[in-house]
C-alpha positions in Angstrom: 96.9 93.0 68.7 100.3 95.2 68.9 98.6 97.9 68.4 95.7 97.3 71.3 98.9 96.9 73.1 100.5 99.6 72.3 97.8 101.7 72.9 96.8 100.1 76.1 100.5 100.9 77.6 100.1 104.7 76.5 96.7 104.8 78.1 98.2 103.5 81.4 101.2 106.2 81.3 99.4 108.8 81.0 96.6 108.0 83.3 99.7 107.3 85.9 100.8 110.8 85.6 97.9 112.1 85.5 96.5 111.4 88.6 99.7 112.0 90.3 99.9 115.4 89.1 96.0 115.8 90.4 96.9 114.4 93.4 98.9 117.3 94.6 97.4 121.1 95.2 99.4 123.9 96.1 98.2 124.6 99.6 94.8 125.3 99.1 93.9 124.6 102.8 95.2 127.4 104.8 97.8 126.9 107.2 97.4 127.7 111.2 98.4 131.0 112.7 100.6 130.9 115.8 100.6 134.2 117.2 102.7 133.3 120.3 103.6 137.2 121.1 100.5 139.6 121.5 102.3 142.4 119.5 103.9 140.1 116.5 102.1 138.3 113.4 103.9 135.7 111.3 102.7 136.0 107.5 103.3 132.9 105.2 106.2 133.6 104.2 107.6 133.5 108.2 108.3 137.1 108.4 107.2 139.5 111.1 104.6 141.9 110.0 101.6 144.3 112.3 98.6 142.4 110.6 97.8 139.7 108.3 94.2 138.8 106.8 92.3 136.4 108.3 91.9 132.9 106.4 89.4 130.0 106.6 91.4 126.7 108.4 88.4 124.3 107.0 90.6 122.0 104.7 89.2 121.8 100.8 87.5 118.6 100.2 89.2 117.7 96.8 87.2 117.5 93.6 85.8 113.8 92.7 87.7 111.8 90.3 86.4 111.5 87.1 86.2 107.7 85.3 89.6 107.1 84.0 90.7 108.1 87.2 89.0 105.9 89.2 89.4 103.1 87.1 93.3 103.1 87.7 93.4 104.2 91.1 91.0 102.8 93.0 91.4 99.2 92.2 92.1 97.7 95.7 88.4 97.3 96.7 88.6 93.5 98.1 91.2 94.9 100.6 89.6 98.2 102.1 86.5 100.2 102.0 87.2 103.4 100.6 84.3 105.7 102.1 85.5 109.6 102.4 88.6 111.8 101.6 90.3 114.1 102.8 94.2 116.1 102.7 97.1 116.3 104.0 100.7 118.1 103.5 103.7 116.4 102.3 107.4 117.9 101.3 108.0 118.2 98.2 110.0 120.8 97.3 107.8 122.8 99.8 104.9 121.5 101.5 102.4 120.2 98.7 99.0 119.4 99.5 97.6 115.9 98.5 93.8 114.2 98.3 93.8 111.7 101.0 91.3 109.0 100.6 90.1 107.4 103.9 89.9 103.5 104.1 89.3 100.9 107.0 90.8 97.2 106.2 87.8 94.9 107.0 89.6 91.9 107.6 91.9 93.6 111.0 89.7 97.1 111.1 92.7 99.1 110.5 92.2 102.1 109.3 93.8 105.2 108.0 94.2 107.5 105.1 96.2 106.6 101.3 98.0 109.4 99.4 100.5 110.3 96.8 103.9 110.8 98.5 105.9 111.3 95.4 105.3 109.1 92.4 104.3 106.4 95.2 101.1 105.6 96.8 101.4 105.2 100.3 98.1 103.7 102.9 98.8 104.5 106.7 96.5 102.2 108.5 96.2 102.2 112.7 94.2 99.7 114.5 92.1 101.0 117.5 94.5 101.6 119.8 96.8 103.5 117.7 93.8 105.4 116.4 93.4 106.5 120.1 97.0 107.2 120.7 96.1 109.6 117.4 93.4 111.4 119.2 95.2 111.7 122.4 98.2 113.6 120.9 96.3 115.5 118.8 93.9 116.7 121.7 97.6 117.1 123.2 98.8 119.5 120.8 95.7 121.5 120.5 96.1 122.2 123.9 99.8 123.0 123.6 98.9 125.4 120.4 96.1 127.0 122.8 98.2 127.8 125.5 101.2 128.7 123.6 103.4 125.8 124.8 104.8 125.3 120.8 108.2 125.5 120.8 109.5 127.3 117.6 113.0 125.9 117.5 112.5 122.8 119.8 114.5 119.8 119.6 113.1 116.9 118.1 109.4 118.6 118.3 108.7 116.0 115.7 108.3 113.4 118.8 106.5 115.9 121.5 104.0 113.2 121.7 105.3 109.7 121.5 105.4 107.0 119.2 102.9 105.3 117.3 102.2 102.2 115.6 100.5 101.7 112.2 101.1 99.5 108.7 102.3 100.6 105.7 100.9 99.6 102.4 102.6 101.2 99.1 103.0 100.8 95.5 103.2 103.0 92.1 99.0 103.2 92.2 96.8 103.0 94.6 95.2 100.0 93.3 98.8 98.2 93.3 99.9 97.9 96.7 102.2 95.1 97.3 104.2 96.3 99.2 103.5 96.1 103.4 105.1 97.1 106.4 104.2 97.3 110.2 106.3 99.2 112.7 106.4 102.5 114.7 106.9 106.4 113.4 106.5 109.7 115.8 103.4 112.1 116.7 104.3 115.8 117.0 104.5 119.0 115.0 106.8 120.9 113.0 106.8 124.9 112.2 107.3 125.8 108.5 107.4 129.3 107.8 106.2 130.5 110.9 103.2 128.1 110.9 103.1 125.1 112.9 102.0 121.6 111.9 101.0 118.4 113.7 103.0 115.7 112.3 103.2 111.4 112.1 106.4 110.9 110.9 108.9 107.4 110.1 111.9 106.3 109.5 111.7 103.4 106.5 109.7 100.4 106.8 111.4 97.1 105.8 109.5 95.5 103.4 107.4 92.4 104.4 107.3 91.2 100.3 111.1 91.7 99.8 111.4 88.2 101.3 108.9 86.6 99.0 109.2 88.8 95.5 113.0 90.1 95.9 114.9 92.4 94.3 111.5 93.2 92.1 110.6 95.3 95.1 112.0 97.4 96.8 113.6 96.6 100.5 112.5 99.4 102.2 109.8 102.3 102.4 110.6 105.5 102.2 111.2 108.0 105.1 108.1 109.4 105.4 106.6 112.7 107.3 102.9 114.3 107.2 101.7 117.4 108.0 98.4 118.6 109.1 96.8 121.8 110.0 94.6 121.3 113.3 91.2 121.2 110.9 93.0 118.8 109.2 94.0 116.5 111.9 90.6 116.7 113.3 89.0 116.2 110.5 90.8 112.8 110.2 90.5 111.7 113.6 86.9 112.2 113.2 86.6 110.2 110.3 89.0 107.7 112.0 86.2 107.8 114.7 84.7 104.2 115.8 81.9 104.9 115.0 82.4 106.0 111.6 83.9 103.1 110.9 81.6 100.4 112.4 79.3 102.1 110.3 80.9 101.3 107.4 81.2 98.0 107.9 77.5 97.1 109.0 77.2 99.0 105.8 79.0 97.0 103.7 77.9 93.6 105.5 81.1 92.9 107.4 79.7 93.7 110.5 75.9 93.1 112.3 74.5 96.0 113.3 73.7 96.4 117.7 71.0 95.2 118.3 68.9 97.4 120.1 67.7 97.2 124.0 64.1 97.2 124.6 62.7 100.2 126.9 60.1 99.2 129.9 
């Protein structure tokens, strides 16, 4: 029985690390081009250069998750309905890209996207008006990017397009999450090396279970910012769509399908 133990704890460990260390890519989706000068190019690196190759901005659909993997990571299926994935870009020690799975909560239909951020899985869920707000500063910054209204070294760019509202859910593994939140971060962008980056960003989140577990969790979230390229941020909003998400839950038999109107 020690043993079984033993062995069981080992298994755990490294499946932990494991998929944290899958979780993160090094910027396989390719970041935007802001060209905001018709006789200057910005490489990668944020340097002025004549020319620069062109590069695909359709973000890489991470590989599937093999068995082990999902076993010990995608445990929370009584709260959400896990049903596509995408990426998105965190800081860590440079921008990192990380697998996003894409969830809706069927007991409130929020919705939103789970990640890595560090060694700690964090699920960013808006209801449907904050899932609007979402689609209304992104259509906000596209438009901004078009017309070359991106200001390089703004102030506070971070909050160009208001504030939004969402909950946090967060634990060491994605199928541990006991940890909750609800309150309001920032929609806006951010340039890193010469790129620029639509953003939802937060200050901490006090802890809803700190005042029934304690000091065995931890009081706050952490500060938390997201980057997205704009194939990225559409791509979400997309799959944030309301109809994407009704569907999934007439799927999963939370929801009746419309019925349909007879034609005369």
């Amino acid at each position: 029985m020690k043993k079984n133990k033993v062995f069981l704890i080992s298994l755990l460990s490294t499946s932990i690390i494991f998929s944290a260390c899958q979780s993160s890519k090094n910027n396989v989706t390719a970041s935007d081009t802001y060209n905001d000068s018709p006789d200057l190019e910005i490489n990668a690196e944020g340097e002025e250069v004549t020319s620069s190759p062109a590069a695909s901005n359709t973000p890489v659909t991470p590989k599937k998750k093999n068995a082990l993997e999902e076993f010990f990571t995608y445990g929370n299926r009584d709260d959400y309905i896990k049903y596509d994935e995408s990426s998105v870009f965190v800081k860590e020690f440079g921008l990192k890209e990380k697998r996003a799975t894409i969830l809706v909560r069927p007991n409130d239909k929020k919705a939103g996207y789970g990640c890595y951020y560090g060694t700690v899985y964090y699920i960013v869920q808006f209801d449907e008006t904050n899932r609007k707000k979402l689609a209304e500063a992104m259509e906000a910054y596209l438009q901004d990017f078009e017309n070359k209204n991106l200001q390089r070294k703004g102030n506070h760019t971070e909050r160009a397009y208001g504030k939004i509202s969402y909950r946090l859910d967060w634990g060491t593994l994605s199928s541990s999450t006991p940890n909750h939140g609800e309150g309001s971060g920032y929609v806006g962008y951010e340039f890193i090396k010469g790129s620029p980056y639509f953003t939802i960003s937060n200050y901490p989140f006090y802890n809803d279970a700190f005042d029934i577990i304690g000091d065995s969790v931890t009081r706050e979230s952490h500060q938390l910012h997201y980057y997205f390229t704009k194939a990225q941020i559409k791509q979400l909003v997309e799959l944030l769509s309301e109809d994407k998400i009704n569907a999934q839950l007439v799927d999963n038999g939370y929801m009746r399908a419309p019925t349909e109107v007879d034609e005369y």
